[in-house]
N, C-alpha and C positions, 0 to 999 in steps of 0.2 A: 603836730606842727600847726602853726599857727597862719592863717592866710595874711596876705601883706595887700596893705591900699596905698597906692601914688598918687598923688594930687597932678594934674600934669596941666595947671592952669595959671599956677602959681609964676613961675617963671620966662613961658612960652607964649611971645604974645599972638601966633599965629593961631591960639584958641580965643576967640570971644564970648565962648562959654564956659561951664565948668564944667568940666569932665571927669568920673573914678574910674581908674585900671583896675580890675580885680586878677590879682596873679594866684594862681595856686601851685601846692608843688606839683614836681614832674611826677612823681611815683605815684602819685592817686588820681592826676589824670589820665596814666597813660599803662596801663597794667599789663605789662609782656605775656603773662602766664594766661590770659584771660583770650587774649590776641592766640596764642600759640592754638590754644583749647577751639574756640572758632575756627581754624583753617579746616577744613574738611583734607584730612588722610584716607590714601591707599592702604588697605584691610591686610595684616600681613597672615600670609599664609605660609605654613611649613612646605616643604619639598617633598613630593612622591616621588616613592621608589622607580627609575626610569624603564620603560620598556623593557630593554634591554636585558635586565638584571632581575624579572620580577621571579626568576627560579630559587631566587636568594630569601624571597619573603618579605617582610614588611619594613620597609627602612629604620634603620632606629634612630629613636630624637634622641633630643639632648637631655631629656628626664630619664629616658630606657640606660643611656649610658652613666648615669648619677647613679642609679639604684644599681648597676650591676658592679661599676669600681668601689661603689663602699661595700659591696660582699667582698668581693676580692679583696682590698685592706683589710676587711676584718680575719678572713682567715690566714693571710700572708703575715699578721700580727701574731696570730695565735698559733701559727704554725714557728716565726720568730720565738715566741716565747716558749716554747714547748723544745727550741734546741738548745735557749740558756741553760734550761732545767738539764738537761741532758750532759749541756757542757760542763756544769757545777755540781752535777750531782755528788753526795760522799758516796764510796766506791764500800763503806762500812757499814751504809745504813738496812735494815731490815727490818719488813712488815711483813704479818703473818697471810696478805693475801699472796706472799710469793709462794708458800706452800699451798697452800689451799684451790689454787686455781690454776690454769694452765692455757696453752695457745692450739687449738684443736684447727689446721690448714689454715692458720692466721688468721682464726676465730678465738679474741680472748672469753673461754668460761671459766664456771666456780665450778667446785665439787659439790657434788649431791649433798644434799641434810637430809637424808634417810633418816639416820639416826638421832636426829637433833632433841625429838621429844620421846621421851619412855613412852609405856605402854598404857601407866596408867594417868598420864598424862593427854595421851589420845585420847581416852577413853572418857576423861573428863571433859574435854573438847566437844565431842560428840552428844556426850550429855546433856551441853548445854546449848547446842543447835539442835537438838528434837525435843528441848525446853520451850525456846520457841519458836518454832512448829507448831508443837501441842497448845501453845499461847492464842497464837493466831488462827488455830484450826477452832477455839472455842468461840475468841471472839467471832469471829463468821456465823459459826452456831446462836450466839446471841442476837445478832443484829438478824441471821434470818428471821428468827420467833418474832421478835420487835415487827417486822413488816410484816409477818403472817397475821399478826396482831392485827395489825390496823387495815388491812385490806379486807376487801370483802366483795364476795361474788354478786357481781349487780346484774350478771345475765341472769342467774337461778329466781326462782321464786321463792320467799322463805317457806319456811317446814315446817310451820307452827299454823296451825288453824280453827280457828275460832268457831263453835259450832252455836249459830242462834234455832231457836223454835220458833215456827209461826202458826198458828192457829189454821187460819184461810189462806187462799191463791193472794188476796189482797194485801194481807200480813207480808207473805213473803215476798211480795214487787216492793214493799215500804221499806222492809229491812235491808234487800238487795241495793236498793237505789241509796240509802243512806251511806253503808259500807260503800260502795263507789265514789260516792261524793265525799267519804272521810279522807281517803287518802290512802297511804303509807310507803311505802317503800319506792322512789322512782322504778320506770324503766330503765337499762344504761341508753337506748337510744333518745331518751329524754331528756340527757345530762346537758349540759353546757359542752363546749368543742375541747376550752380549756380543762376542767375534769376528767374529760376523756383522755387525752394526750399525757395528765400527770399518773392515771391508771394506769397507759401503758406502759409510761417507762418504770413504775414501781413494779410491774409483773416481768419489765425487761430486767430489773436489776434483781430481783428474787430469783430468776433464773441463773442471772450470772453470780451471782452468791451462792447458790448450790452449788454450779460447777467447780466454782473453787474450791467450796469442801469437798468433792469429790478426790480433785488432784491435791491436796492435804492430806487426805487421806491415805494416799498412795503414798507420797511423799514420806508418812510418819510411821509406814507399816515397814518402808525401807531400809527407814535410817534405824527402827528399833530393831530389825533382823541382822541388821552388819552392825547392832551394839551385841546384841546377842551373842556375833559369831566370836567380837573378839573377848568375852567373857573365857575362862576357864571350865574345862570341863569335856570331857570326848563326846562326838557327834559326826552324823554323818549324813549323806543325802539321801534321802530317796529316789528310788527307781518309781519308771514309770509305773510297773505291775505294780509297785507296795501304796502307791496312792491309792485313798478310796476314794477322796473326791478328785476328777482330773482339774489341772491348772496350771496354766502358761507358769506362773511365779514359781520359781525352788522350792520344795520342802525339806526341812532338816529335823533329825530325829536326836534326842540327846539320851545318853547311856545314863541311867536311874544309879543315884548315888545316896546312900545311907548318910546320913546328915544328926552328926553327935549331936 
């Protein structure tokens, strides 16, 4: 909008000057929203739960009561829908979970699959989890070597030693003092802090790399004893007399078969 000028000199002789009104509109001098915003407001604060009443707990707002009637809708929905089905259902229809499963104290289960996979089906199964096993029991074995590799004892002295001749006492302060002043192998107290700290945890993690070959191991002697057991062929356990070496673990003996 455009501002408007009135001459008010032009026809009024009670002005002996000239005079300009500037008028502007109402709504950009006068901004309600601006006004509203300025008034300083009372801070509104929710209602605590009254003395009275505090065995009841925390009063609920108006958010508490939003989130708990839309659960309620939604299951009073789905419970809705679940009696259509009921209402509509065909009285002809048949699926094979009504055989197979049943209501145990208005607990729906399924029936067992005992038998769902043959024998050499397990067997195959089995196979192929102390495949990797044996996968993972190597790799460990490799990565230990790799870090045995590369580490190396900084507290020892090395084992190789160099034998010099000296003629006189004076020879041998000359060659002694040189060999000192050559060098060779740090102390480890001589290392930097950060070297230190990356040795440790390479000796902390070689340890924990062992241990897991360890429990791998167990792990692969288990799973190959119960492939064992479920092979073909008569066997049976030993007692504790017929062990020669004693051991927590079962021993099993298998009957010797002539083999066309």
């Amino acid at each position: 909008m455009t501002k408007q000028i009135v001459d008010l000199h032009s026809d009024n002789p009670e002005f002996g000057y000239s005079s300009k009104l500037t008028v502007f509109p109402h709504s950009s001098f006068f901004n309600m929203s601006s006004l509203r915003n300025a008034v300083q407001r009372r801070a509104h604060k929710e209602r605590a739960q009254p003395k009275e009443r505090k065995r009841f707990g925390l009063l609920e707002k108006h958010k508490d009561y939003v989130v708990r009637a839309k659960a309620f809708h939604k299951k009073e929905d789905y419970l809705q829908k679940l009696k259509e089905k009921a209402a509509f259902r065909n009285p002809d229809e048949f699926y094979f979970k009504m055989i197979n499963s049943k209501t145990v104290d208005g607990v729906h289960k399924q029936s067992g699959d005992s038998n769902k996979f043959t024998e050499e089906e397990l067997l195959l199964m089995k196979s192929q989890d102390i495949g990797y096993i044996l996968q993972k029991l190597q790799s460990e074995k490799k990565k230990i070597e790799r870090l045995t590799a590369t580490l190396h004892s900084l507290d020892s002295q090395p084992s190789n030693k160099h034998v010099y001749y000296a003629e006189d006492r004076e020879d041998a302060k000359r060659i002694l003092s040189e060999t000192k002043s050559g060098g060779g192998l740090p102390a480890f107290e001589d290392l930097p802090d950060k070297i230190k700290r990356r040795t440790a945890a390479s000796y902390r993690e070689l340890e924990a790399r062992r241990n897991r070959v360890q429990e791998l191991e167990k792990v692969y002697n288990e799973m190959a004893l119960k492939q064992e057991l479920q092979k073909k062929g008569k066997k049976r356990k030993l007692r504790e007399d017929e062990i020669v070496c004693p051991t927590s673990r079962p021993v099993y003996k298998w009957r010797t078969e002539r083999k066309r």
